[in-house]
KEKE-3310 file (N, C-alpha, C; in steps of 0.2 Angstrom, whole numbers, plus 5000, padded with zeros to 4 digits):
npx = (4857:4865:4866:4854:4853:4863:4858:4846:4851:4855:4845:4839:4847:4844:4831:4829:4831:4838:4841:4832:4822:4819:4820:4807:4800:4799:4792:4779:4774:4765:4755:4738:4734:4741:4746:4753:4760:4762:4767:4780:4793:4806:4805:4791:4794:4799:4789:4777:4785:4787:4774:4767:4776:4773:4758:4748:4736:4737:4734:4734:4742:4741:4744:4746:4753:4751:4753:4765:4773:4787:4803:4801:4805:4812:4801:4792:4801:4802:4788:4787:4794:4790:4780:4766:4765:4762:4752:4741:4740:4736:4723:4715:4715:4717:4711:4709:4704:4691:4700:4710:4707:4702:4714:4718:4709:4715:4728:4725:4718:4704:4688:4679:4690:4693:4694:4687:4693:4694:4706:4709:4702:4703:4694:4691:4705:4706:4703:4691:4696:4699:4712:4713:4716:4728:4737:4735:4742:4755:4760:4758:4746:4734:4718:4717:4713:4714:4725:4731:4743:4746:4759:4774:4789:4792:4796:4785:4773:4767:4769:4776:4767:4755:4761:4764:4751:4745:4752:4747:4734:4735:4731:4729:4720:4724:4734:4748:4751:4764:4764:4777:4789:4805:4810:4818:4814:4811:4820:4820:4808:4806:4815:4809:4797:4805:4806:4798:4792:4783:4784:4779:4768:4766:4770:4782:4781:4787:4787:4771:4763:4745)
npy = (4824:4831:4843:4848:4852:4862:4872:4873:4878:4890:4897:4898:4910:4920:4921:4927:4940:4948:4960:4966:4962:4969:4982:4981:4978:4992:4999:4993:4996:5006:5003:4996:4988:4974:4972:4962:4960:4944:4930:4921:4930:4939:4948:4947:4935:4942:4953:4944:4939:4952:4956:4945:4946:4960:4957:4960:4960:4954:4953:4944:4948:4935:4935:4929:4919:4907:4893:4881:4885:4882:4883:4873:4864:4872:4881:4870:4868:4880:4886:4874:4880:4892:4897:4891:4894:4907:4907:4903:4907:4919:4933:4935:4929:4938:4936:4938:4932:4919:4907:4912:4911:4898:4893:4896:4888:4875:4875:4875:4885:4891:4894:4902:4913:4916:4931:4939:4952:4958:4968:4985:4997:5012:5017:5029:5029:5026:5027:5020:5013:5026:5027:5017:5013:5020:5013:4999:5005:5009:4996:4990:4982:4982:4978:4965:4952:4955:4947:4946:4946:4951:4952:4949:4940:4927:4908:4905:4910:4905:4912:4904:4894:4900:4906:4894:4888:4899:4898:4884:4891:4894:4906:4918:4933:4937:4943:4941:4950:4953:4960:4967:4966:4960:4942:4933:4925:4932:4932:4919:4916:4926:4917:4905:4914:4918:4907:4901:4905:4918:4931:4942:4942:4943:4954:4959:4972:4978:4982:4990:5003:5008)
npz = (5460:5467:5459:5459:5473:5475:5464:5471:5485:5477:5473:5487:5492:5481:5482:5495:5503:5518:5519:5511:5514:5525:5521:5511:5525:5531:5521:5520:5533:5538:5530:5529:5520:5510:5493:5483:5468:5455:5459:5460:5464:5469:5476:5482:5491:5499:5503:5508:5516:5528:5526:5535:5547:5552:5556:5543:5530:5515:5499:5482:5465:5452:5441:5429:5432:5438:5435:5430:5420:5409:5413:5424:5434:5442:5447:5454:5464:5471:5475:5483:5494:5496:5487:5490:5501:5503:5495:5502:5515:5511:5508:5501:5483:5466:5451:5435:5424:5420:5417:5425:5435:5439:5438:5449:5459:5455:5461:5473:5482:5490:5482:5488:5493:5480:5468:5453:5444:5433:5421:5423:5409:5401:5390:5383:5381:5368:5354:5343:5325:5321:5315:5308:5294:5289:5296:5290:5279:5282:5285:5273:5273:5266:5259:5267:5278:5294:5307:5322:5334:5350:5362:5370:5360:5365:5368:5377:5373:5361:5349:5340:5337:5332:5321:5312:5311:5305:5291:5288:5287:5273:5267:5254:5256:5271:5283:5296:5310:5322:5336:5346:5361:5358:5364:5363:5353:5341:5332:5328:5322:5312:5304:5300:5295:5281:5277:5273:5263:5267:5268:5263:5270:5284:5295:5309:5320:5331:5347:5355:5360:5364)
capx = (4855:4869:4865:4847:4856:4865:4852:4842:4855:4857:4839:4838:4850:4842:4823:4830:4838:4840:4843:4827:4815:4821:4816:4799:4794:4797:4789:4774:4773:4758:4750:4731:4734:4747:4744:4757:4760:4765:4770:4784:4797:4810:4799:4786:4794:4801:4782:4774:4787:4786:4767:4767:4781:4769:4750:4745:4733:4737:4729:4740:4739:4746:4746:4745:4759:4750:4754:4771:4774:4795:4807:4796:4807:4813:4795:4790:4805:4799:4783:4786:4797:4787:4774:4761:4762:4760:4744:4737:4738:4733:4719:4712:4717:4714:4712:4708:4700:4690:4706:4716:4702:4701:4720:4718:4708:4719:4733:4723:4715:4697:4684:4680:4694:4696:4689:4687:4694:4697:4711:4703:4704:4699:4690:4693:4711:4706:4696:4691:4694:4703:4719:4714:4719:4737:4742:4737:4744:4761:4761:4758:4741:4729:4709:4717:4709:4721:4726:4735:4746:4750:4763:4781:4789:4793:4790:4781:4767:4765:4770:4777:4760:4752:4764:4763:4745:4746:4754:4741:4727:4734:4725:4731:4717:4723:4738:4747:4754:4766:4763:4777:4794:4809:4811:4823:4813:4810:4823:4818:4800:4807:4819:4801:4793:4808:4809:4789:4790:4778:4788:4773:4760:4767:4770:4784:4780:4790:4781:4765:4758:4740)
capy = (4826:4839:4850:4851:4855:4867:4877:4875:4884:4897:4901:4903:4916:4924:4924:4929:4946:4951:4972:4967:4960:4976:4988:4981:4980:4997:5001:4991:4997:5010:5001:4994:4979:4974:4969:4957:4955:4940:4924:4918:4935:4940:4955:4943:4932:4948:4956:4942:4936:4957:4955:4941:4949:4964:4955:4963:4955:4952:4950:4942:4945:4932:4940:4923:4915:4904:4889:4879:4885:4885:4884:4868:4861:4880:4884:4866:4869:4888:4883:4870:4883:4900:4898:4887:4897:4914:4906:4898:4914:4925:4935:4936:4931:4941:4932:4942:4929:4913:4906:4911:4907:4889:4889:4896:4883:4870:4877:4874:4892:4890:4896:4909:4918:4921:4937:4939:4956:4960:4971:4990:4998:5018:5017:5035:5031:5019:5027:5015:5012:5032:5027:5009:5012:5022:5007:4996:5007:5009:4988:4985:4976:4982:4977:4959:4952:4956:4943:4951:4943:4955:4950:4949:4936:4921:4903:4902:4913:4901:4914:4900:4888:4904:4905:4886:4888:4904:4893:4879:4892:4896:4911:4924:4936:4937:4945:4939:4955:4950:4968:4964:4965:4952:4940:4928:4922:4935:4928:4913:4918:4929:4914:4905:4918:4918:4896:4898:4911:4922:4938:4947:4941:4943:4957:4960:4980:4977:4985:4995:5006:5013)
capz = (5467:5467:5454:5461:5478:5473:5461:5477:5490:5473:5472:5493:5489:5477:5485:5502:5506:5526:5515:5507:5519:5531:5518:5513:5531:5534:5518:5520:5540:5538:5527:5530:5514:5505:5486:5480:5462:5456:5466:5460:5463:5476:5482:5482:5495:5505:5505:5509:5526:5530:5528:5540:5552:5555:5554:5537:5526:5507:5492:5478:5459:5449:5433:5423:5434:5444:5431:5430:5414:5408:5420:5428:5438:5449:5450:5458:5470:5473:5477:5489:5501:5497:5484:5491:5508:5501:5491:5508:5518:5505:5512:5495:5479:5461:5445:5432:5419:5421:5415:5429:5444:5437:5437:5457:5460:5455:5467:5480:5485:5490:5480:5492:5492:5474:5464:5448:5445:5427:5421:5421:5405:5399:5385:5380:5377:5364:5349:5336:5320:5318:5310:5305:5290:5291:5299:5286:5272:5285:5284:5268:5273:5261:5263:5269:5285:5299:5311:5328:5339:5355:5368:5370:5355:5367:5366:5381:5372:5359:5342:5332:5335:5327:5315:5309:5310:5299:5284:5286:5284:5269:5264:5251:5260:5278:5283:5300:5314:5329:5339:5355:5359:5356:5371:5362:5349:5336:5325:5326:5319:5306:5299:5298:5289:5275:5274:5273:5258:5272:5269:5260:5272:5290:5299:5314:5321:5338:5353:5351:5363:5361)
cpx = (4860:4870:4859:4849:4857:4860:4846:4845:4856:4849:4834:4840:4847:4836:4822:4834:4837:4839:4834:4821:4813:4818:4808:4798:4796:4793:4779:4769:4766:4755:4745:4732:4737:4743:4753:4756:4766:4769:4775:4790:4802:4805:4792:4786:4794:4794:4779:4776:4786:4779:4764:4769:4773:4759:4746:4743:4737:4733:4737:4735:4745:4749:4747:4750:4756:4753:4761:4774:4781:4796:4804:4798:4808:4807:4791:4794:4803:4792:4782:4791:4793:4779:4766:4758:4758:4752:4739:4736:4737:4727:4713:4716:4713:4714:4707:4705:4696:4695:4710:4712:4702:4711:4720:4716:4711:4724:4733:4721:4708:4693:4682:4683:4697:4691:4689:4688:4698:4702:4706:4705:4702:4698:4693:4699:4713:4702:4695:4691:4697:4708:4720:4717:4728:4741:4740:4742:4753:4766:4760:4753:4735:4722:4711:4715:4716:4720:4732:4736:4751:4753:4773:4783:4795:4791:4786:4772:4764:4765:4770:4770:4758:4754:4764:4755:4741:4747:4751:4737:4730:4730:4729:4729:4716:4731:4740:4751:4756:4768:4767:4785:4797:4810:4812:4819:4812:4815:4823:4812:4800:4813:4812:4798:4799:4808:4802:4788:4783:4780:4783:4767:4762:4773:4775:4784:4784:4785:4778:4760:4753:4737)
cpy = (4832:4842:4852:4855:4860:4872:4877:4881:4890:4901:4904:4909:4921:4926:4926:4933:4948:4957:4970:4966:4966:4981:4988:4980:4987:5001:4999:4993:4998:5010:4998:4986:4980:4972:4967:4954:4953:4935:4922:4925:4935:4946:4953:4940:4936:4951:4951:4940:4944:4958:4951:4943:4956:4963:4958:4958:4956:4952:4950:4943:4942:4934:4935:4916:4910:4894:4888:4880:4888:4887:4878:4866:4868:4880:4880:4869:4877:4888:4878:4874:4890:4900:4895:4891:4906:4911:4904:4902:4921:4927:4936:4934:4934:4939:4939:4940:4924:4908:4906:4908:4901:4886:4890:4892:4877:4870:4876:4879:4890:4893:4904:4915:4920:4927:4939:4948:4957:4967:4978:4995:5007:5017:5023:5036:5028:5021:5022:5018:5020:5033:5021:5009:5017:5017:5002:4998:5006:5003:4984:4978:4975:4981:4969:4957:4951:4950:4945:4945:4950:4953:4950:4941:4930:4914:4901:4905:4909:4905:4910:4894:4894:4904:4899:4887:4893:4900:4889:4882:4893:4900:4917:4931:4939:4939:4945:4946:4953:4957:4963:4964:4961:4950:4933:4925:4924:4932:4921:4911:4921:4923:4908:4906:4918:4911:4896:4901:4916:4929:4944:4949:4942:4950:4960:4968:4980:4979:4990:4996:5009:5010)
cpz = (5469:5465:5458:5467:5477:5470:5469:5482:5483:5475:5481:5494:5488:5480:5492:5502:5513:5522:5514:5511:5524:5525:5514:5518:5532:5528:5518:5530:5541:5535:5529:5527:5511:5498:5481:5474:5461:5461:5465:5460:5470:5479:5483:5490:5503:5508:5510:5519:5530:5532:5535:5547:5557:5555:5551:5534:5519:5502:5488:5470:5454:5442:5430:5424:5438:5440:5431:5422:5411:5415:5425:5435:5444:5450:5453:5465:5476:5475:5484:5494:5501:5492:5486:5500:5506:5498:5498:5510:5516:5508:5506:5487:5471:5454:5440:5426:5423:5421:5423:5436:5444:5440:5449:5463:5461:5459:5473:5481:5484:5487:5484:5492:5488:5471:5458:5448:5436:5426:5418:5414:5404:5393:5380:5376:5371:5360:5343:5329:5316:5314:5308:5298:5287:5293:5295:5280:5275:5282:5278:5268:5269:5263:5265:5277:5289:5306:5316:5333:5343:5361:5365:5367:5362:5367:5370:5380:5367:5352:5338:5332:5332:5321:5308:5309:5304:5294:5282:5283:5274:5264:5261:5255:5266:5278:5292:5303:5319:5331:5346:5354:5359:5362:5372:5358:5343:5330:5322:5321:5312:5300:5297:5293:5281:5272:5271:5265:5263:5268:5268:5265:5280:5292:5306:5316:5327:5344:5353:5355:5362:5356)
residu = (UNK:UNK:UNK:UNK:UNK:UNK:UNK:UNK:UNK:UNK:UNK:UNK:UNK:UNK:UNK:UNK:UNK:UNK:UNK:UNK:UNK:UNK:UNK:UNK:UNK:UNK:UNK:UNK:UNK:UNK:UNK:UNK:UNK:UNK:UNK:UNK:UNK:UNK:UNK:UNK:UNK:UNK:UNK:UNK:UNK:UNK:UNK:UNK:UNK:UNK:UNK:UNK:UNK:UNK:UNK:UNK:UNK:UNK:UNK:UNK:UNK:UNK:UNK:UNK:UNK:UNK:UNK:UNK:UNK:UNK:UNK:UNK:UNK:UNK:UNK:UNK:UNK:UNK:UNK:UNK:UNK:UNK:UNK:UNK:UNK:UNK:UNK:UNK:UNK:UNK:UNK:UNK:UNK:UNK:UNK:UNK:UNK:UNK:UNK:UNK:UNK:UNK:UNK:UNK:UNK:UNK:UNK:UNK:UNK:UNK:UNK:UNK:UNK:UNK:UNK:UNK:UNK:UNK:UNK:UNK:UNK:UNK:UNK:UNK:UNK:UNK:UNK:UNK:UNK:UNK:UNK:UNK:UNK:UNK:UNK:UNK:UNK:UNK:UNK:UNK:UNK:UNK:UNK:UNK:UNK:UNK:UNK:UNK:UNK:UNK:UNK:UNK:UNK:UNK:UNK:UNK:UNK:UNK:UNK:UNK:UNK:UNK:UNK:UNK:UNK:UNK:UNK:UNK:UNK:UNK:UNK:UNK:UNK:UNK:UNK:UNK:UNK:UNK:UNK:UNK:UNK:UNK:UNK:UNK:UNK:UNK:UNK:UNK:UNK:UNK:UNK:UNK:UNK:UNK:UNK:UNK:UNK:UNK:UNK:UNK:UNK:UNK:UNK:UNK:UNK:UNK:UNK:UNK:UNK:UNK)
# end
């Protein structure tokens, strides 16, 4: 009970500044509507009591955080002092998949007031298939079927289930690429691919814009 206390008054600390609240309300003054990403942040908490403070509406995007995923226990606690109000008073929220509107759902947010809003893309800057092979020849992947995994290498993305699922497929034929920065588990991935014999067949390019 007194660890939890403690890590409670830390993380009041932390998601409350007086400096901070005072400068997003004067930053959000002359605004019409705020757009709050992510729930669970300190400029999160400051937006939203400034929002409140001046009766601005909101819209929130969770960006995939609406879920108790790592870290379970702070993100309960944070939730029941800042998270669950912020999602109630939200004037709109923006899910960007079926995935995450299901998860907005769950939360408690009405139907209503979610919107499917996918993340918007330009085409243009994306030609196909122009240096598909450069980057095979680069990686040493040959005509093998390429299997891509992009995001930043953490376990909360789920790299080593892919990994472990890699080695079951066992396919000579297929060649596995983890496109993403390290974010405390790249080593653990790459000592993996050495115990598995992988080394041939897997891929680490670090982060890969474009």
């Amino acid at each position: 009970y007194r660890n939890v206390s403690n890590r409670l008054a830390f993380r009041q600390r932390i998601f409350w500044s007086p400096e901070l609240f005072r400068n997003m309300k004067a930053e959000i003054r002359s605004a019409d509507v705020v757009h709050i990403h992510e729930l669970r942040a300190t400029t999160s908490v400051s937006a939203f009591h400034a929002a409140q403070a001046l009766g601005r509406p909101y819209v929130l995007s969770a960006h995939g955080g609406l879920r108790h995923l790592g870290r379970k226990g702070i993100k309960i606690v944070y939730d029941r002092f800042w998270g669950r109000r912020i999602l109630a008073k939200a004037a709109a929220v923006i899910a960007i998949s079926p995935v995450e509107e299901a998860d907005a759902i769950t939360a408690g947010v009405r139907r209503e007031r979610i919107f499917r809003l996918p993340n918007a893309i330009d085409v243009s800057e994306y030609p196909l298939a122009a240096d598909s092979q450069k980057f095979r020849e680069r990686w040493s992947i040959g005509q093998r079927k390429l299997i891509l995994f992009m995001g930043r290498l953490n376990w909360i993305k789920g790299a080593d289930v892919l990994l472990r699922a890699f080695q079951e497929l066992n396919r000579e034929d297929a060649h596995l690429v983890f496109a993403g920065p390290d974010d405390g588990q790249a080593s653990q991935l790459e000592q993996f691919v050495k115990q598995a014999n992988l080394a041939g067949r897997v891929s680490f390019i670090g982060y890969c814009d474009h």
